[in-house]
C-alpha positions, 0 to 999 in steps of 0.5 A: 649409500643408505646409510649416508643419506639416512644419516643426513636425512636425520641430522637435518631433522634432529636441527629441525626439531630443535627449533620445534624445542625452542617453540616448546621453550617459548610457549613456557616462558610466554606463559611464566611471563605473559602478565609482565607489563611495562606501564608508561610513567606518568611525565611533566611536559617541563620534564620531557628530554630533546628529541630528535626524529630521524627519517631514512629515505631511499627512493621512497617517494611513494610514501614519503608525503604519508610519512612525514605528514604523520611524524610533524603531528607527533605530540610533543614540546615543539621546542624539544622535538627536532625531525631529521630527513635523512635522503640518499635518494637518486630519483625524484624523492629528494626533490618532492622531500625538500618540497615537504620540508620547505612548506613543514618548516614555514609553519614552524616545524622543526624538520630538516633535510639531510640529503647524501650524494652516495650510499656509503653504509646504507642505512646506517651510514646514513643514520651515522653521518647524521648524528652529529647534527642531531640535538636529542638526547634521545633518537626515535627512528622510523623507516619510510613506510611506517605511520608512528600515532601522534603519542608515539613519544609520549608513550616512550620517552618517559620510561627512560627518565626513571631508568638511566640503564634502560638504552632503547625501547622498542614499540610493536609493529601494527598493519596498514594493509593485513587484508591487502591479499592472502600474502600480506595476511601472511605476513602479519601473522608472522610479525604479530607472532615475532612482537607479541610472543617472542619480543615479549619473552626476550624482553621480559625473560631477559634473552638478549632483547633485539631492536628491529630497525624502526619504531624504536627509541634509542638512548644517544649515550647507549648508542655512542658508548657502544660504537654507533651504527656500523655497516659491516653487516645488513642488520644495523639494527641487530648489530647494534642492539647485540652491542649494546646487550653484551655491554649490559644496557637494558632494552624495553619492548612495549606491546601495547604501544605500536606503529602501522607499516605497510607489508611487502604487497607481492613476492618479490619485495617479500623475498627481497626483504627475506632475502637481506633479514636473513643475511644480515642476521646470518652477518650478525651471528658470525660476528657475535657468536662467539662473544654471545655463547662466552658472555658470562652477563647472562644466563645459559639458557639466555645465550643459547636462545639468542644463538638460535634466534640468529641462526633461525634461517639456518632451518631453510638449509636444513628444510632442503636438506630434508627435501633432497634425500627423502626421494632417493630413501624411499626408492632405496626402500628406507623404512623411517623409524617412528620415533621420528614422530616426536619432530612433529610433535615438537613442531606443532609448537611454532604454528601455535605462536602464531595461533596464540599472537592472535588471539591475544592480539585481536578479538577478532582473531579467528577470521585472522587465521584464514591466512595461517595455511598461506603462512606456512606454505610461504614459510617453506615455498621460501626456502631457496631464497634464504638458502641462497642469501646464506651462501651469499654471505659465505661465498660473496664479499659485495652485500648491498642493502637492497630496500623493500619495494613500497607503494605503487613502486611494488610492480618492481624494483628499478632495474639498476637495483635489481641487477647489482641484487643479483649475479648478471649472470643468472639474469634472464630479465630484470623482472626475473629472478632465477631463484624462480627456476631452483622452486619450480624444480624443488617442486616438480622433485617433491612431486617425484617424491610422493609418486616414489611414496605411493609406489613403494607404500610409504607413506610416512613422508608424504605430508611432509612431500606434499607442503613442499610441493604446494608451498614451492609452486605456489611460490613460484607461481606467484613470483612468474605471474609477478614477473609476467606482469612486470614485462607487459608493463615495460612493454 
């Protein structure tokens, strides 16, 4: 039996350990890259193409005023700049958006509402249905709690003028609420980590360039000549740039320009944002794996790069895997060889990125930091979400685009909503969740694991015991405090 779970117990590692190379992999190439910039060129305004602005909405009316208010002052030629609101709402944001756009077209914008009576393909069927009355030659998309700069366009638009191969551009992302609480500071290391260092070196270093969903510029023709947006996956966006990448078109991340956006406020919109992330990109990865790795378009180290990206949330599985045999190897008396030391020398290198992103970021990075212990207790606290999202995509045939909670609507989602998110079954009231029951478990299993730890005198594994014990109570106890909240106010 040792030697079985032993066994299980390094593989898992050996797959941890190679994200910790693919971190080592990303340092040296940010380094090698790092000078690389894309400098706006300089545009007539006679010169400027025909922009359309598209703006998709579901039951956002928190932040729908914010966001429109924000995309009618974007500088640029009135008469080439259309704005298209694409609503599949069910509550009272259809009426307040056709509001906003009735009083925003009686002062000359032109805006218009787009309003679907079902949710067919979600996100990118919305986005599908509305292309054909869209007039750009170019589709700048911004999702409802995003705040684009009024030069957004100009600092975009002019780098496809000199490029015809260059089919999207993609803008970093900034923060409207970092300081909100220790969770949203989380996020925002982990995003600025994603911008300013990975899309910096997939970009630069041409391993399969990505764009995230919003602010982003996509070329029409691109976009049509590689099949549009499909909704088989929960990634429209990663489906769609996979697309086009394999079809040799060229992408352009722009770190200097950005966009705000506001960070999920409490766990339970966190989750269910990681929770369809990390199902769309497992979506994407059995879609396109095998066209990724035979592409003879790129480099090897560039295929190997982008499978490793879209199989990141695999390291989820593994972490468990790791969690789950290591109480029974220390009750058997297994002895942990001390090679075993190189995994955490290689994982030192993924919370550098993180370090690194701010400090090239902020000046102000170090107070920045104070959230990084947050990050990565969350980062293993989550696990069970993402395990769950994975086996919901081998083992389910129904995958709703669920939407992040935004606003004041971050309290939870509606219950209707919740429910079709989640088995019925498992339910025990629409603000819990009983993924919440799987971390307190995982958690109370890592405590047995250290007292096993102590009792036998190995102590090899109890850091490793330790994170998970914090970072799955706190999860979970972040997510019954939410959830308590939540009954009290339906109450």
């Amino acid at each position: 039996m040792v030697s079985w779970l032993s066994l299980l117990y390094l593989l898992a590692v050996a797959g941890i350990s190679i994200y910790g190379v693919w971190g080592a992999v990303t340092l040296w190439l940010y380094w090698r890259y790092r000078r690389r910039r894309f400098p706006c060129p300089p545009a007539c305004p006679v010169d400027l193409p025909p922009v359309t602005v598209q703006l998709p909405l579901y039951n956002e009316r928190q932040v729908v005023g914010r966001l429109l208010a924000a995309v009618v002052h974007l500088n640029y030629p009135a008469n080439r700049l259309q704005i298209q609101v694409l609503d599949d709402s069910t509550d009272v944001t259809t009426a307040e958006a056709a509001a906003l756009v009735e009083a925003y077209q009686a002062q000359g914008v032109n805006v218009h509402l787009l309003h679907r009576d079902n949710r067919q393909g979600y996100k990118a069927g919305a986005l599908a249905a509305a292309l054909p009355q869209a007039t750009g030659e170019y589709l700048a998309i911004f999702d409802a709690d995003f705040q684009p700069p009024p030069d957004f366009l100009l600092q975009t638009i002019p780098h496809f003028l000199d490029n015809p191969q260059l089919g999207m551009t993609q803008a970093r992302w900034s923060h409207l609420n970092a300081d909100q609480s220790p969770l949203t500071g989380a996020q925002a290391i982990a995003l600025d980590k994603h911008f300013a260092m990975d899309q910096t070196v997939r970009h630069a270093a041409d391993l399969f360039p990505r764009f995230n969903g919003t602010a982003g510029v996509w070329r029409r023709r691109c976009l049509e000549e590689v099949g549009g947006w499909q909704a088989d996956t929960l990634c429209e966006d990663l489906c769609l740039s996979t697309r086009a990448v394999l079809q040799g078109w060229q992408f352009r991340y722009l770190n200097e320009v950005t966009a705000a956006a506001e960070l999920p406020g409490t766990m339970a919109a966190f989750k269910t944002q990681q929770a369809r992330w990390t199902k769309g990109s497992f979506q994407c990865l059995l879609k396109y794996g095998r066209a990724m790795l035979s592409s003879h378009r790129y480099s090897l180290l560039a295929r190997l790069y982008a499978l490793l990206s879209m199989a990141s949330y695999l390291t989820t599985c593994l972490l468990l895997v790791i969690l789950l045999t290591l109480p029974p190897l220390i009750y058997l008396d297994y002895r942990f060889p001390p090679y075993l030391a190189l995994a955490a020398v290689f994982g030192i290198c993924q919370p550098l990125l993180f370090v690194l992103s701010q400090q090239v970021l902020y000046s102000d990075w170090r107070r920045r930091l104070r959230y990084l212990p947050v990050l990565l207790l969350v980062a293993v606290g989550i696990a069970p979400n993402g395990v769950r999202a994975i086996l919901q995509v081998l083992f389910g045939r129904h995958h709703p685009f669920i939407r992040t909670p935004k606003g004041n609507d971050e309290v939870g989602m509606m219950k209707d909503e919740w429910k079709r998110s989640h088995h019925s079954s498992f339910i025990i009231h629409p603000s819990f969740d009983w993924i919440v029951l799987v971390e307190l478990l995982l958690a109370a299993y890592a405590a047995l694991g250290l007292w096993l730890a102590w009792r036998h005198e190995n102590y090899g594994p109890v850091s490793l015991l330790l994170t998970c014990l914090l970072g799955l109570g706190y999860v979970a106890i972040q997510s019954l405090l939410e959830s308590q909240g939540n009954m009290k106010r339906e109450t």
